[in-house]
C-alpha positions as CSV (number, residue, x, y, z in Angstrom):
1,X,71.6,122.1,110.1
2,X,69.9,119.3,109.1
3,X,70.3,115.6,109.7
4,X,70.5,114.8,106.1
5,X,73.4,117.8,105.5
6,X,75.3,116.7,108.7
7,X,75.5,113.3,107.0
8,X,76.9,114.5,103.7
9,X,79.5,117.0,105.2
10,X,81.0,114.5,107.3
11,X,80.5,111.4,104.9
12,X,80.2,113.0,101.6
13,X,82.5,112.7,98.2
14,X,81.0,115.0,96.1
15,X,84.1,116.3,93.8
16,X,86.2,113.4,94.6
17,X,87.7,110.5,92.5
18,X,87.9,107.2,93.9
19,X,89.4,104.2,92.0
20,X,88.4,100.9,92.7
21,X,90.8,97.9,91.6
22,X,88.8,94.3,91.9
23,X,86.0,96.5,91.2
24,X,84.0,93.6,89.2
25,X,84.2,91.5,91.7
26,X,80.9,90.9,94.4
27,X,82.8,92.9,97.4
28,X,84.6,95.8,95.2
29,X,81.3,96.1,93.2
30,X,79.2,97.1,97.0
31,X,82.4,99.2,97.2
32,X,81.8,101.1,94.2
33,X,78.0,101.3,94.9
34,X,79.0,103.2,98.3
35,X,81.7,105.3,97.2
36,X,79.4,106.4,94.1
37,X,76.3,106.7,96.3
38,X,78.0,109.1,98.6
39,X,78.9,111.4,95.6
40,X,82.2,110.0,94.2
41,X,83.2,110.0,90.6
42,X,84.0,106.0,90.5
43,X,86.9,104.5,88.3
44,X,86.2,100.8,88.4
45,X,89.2,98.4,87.3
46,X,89.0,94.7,86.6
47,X,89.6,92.1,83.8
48,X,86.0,90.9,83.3
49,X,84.8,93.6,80.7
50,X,81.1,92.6,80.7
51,X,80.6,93.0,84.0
52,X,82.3,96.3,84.1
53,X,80.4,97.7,81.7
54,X,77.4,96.4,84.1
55,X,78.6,97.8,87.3
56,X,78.8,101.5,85.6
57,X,75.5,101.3,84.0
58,X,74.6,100.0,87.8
59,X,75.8,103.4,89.0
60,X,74.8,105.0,86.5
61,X,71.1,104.3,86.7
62,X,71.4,104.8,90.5
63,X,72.4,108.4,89.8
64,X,75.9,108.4,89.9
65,X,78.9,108.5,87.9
66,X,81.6,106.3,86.8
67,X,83.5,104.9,84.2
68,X,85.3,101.3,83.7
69,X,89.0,100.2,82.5
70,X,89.8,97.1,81.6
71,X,93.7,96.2,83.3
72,X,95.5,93.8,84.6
73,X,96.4,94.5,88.3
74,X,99.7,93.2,88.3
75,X,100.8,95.4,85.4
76,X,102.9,98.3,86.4
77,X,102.2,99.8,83.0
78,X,98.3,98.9,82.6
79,X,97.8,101.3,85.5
80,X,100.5,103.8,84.7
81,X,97.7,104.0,81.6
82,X,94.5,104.4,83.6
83,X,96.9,107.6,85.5
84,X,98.1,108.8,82.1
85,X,94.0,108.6,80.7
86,X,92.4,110.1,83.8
87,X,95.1,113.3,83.7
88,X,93.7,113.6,80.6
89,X,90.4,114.5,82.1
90,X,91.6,116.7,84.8
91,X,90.9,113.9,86.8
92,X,93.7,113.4,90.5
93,X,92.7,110.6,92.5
94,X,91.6,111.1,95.8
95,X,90.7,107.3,97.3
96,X,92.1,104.2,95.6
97,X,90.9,101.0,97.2
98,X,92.8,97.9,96.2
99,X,90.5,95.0,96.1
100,X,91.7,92.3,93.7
101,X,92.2,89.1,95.0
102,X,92.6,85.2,94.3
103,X,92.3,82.3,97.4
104,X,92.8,78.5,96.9
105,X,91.9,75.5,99.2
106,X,95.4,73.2,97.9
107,X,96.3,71.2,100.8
108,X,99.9,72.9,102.2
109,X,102.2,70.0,100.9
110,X,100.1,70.2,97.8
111,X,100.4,74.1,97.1
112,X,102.6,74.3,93.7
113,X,105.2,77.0,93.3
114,X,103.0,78.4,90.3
115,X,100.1,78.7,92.6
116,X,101.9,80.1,95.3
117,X,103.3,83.0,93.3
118,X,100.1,84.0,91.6
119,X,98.1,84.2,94.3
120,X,101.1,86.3,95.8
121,X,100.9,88.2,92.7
122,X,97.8,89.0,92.4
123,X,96.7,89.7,96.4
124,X,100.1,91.6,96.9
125,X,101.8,93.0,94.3
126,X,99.4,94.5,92.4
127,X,98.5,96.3,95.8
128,X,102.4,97.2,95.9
129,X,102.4,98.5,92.1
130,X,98.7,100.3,92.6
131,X,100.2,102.1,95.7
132,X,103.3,103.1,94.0
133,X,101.4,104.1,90.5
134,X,98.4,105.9,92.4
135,X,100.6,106.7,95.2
136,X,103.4,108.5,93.3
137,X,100.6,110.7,91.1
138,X,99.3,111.8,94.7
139,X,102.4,112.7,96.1
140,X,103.6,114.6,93.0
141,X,99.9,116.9,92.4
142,X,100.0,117.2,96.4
143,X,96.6,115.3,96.7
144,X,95.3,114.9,100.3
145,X,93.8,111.1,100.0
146,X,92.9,107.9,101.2
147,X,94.3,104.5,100.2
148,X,91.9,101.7,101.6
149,X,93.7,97.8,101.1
150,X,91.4,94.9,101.5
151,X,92.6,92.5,104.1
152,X,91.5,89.4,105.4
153,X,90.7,88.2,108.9
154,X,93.0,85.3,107.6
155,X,95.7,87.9,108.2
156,X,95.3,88.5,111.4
157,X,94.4,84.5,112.8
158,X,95.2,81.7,111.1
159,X,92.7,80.2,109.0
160,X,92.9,76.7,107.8
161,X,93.3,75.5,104.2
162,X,94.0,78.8,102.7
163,X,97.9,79.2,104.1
164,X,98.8,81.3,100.5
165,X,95.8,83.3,100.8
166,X,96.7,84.1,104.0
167,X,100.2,84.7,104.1
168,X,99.0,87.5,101.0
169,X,96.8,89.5,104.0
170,X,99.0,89.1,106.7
171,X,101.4,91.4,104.7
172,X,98.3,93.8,103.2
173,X,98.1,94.8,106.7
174,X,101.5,95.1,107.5
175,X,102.1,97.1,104.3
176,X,99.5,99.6,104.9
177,X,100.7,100.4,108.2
178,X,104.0,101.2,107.0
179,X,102.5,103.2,104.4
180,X,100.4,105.2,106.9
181,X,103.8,106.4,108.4
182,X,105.6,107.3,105.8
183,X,103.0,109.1,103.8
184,X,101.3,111.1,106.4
185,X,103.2,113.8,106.2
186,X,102.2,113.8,102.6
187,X,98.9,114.1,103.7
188,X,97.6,110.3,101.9
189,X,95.9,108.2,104.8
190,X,96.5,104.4,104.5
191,X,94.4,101.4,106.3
192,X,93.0,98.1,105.4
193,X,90.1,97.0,105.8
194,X,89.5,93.0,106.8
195,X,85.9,91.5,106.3
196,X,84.8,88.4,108.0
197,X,83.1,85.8,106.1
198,X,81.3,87.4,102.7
199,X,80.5,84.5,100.3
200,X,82.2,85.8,96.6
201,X,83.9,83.6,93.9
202,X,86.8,83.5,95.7
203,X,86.2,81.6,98.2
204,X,83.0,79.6,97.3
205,X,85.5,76.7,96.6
206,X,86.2,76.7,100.4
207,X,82.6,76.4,101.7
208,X,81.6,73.5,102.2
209,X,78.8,72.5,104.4
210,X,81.2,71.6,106.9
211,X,83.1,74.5,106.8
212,X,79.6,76.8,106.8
213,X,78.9,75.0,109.6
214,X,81.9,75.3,111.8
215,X,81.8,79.4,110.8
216,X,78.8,79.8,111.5
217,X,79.7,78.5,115.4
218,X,82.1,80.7,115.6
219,X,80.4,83.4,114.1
220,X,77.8,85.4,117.2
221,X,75.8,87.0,114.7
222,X,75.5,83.6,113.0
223,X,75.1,84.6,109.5
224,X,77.5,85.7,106.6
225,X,77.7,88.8,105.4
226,X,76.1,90.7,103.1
227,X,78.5,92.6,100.5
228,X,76.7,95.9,101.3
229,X,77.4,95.8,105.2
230,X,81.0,96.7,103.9
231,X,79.9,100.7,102.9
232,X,79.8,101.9,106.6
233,X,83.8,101.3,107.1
234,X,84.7,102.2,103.4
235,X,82.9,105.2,104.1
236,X,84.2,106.3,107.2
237,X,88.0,105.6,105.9
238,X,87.5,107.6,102.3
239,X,85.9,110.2,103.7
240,X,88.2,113.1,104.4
241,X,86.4,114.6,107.2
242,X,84.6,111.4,109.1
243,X,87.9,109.9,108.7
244,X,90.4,112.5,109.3
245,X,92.4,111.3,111.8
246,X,92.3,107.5,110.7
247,X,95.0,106.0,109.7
248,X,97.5,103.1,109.8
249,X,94.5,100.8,111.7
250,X,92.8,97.7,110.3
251,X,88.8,97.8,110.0
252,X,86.9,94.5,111.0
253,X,83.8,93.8,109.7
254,X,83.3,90.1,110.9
255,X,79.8,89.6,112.8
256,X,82.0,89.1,115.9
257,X,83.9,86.2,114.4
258,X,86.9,88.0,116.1
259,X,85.8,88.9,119.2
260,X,85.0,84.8,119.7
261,X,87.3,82.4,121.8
262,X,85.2,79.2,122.8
C-alpha cells in the first residue's frame, strides 16, 4: 500500500457529510477547507451570506464539494430546516462541528445582563440546540458520527478580560464530555477541540499590543496561530477510523501556551 492510500484510509471522508456551524467565520472556514479537502461533502452554516457563498466557491474551485445555508444558530427551528432540506437530498450527517461564537473585553463590573446572555447564547446554546437537532437525526437513522465543539483554552485557565467568553467554554467542554458518555453506545463520538491564540474577529478587540505582547511570553513557539494548523486535530477527531477510539477528550492546539508556568 502506498503512502498516499494509507493516508486516505485512515484520514479520508470520502461519502461523508460534515456540517460546519460558524463556518464563515476565519477558524470554521480552515475547518471547512480540511473537512472538504479530505473528501467531505461540506454544509457550511452562518449568517453572513456573502461570504458563504465565497467559502463554497473556495471549495469548490479547490475540487471539493459543498453547499451554504444561511441560519441563525440559536434557532431550534432554522436548523430543524437545514435537517428537513438535507433529508431531502439523501443527505445523514456524519460530523457536525459547532463553531459559532461571540467574545467581549467589558470589564466584569461592566458586563451588562444583555451582553452576558448573548454571548451565552450564542457560544452555548446554539451548541446545545445543534447537538440536539443534529444529534437526534443521528440517533434516529442510526448514524455512526462525530460531533467536534470548539472550546477555548479560556475554558480550561482563566483568561483575563473575557470572564463571559469564558465561562461559555468552560461549559463546551464539560458538555461534550457528558455527551461522549451518553451517546457512545449510540455509536456518535463527542470532543472539543480548544485552540490557543488564532487572531479572528472575535477577538481582535482584545489584542492589543500589550496583550500580544504578554501572549507572546507565554506562548514557546512565540507566534499565533495560523487558522490552517487547526486541520490536523479536526481531522484526526472526524475521521472514523484515525479517530475511532476518541472520544470525551479536549484537543489543544496552543503553541505550548499550555504546557507554560513561568
Amino acid at each position: 500500500m502506498s503512502t498516499s492510500q494509507y493516508l486516505t484510509d485512515l484520514f479520508g471522508l470520502g461519502g461523508k457529510t460534515a456540517v460546519v456551524i460558524g463556518g464563515t467565520g476565519v477558524l470554521g472556514g480552515a475547518i471547512c477547507s480540511a473537512l472538504a479537502g479530505a473528501g467531505a461533502y461540506v454544509v457550511v452554516i452562518g449568517r453572513n451570506s456573502d461570504q458563504g457563498r465565497i467559502r463554497v466557491e473556495q471549495i469548490e474551485a479547490a475540487g471539493g464539494e459543498a453547499e451554504f445555508h444561511s441560519a441563525d444558530s440559536t434557532s431550534r427551528a432554522e436548523l430543524e430546516s437545514i435537517v428537513a432540506a438535507l433529508a431531502t437530498q439523501q443527505r445523514q450527517t456524519h460530523i457536525l462541528v459547532n463553531g459559532a461564537g461571540i467574545n467581549s473585553a467589558t470589564p466584569f463590573l461592566e458586563i451588562s445582563d444583555s451582553e452576558w446572555d448573548s454571548i451565552f447564547e450564542v457560544n452555548l446554546n446554539s451548541v446545545r440546540l445543534a447537538c440536539q437537532v443534529f444529534g437526534s437525526d443521528m440517533i434516529d437513522r442510526g448514524t455512526q458520527a462525530s460531533i467536534i465543539n470548539v472550546a477555548s483554552l479560556s475554558g480550561m485557565t482563566p483568561l483575563s478580560r473575557v470572564y463571559t467568553y469564558a465561562a461559555t467554554k468552560a461549559a463546551v467542554i464539560n458538555l461534550s464530555q457528558n455527551l461522549a458518555r451518553e451517546w457512545a453506545p449510540n455509536g456518535i463520538r463527542v470532543n472539543s477541540i480548544s485552540p490557543g491564540f488564532f487572531p479572528a474577529e472575535q477577538n481582535r478587540k482584545v489584542l492589543t499590543p500589550e496583550r500580544i505582547e504578554s501572549i507572546m511570553q507565554h506562548t514557546p513557539m512565540y507566534r499565533f496561530g495560523h487558522p490552517e494548523e487547526l486541520a490536523g486535530a479536526v481531522l484526526l477527531l472526524a475521521s472514523p477510523k484515525a479517530g475511532s477510539f476518541v472520544t470525551g477528550t479536549n484537543i489543544v492546539v496552543d503553541g505550548g501556551f499550555m504546557g507554560m508556568t513561568i
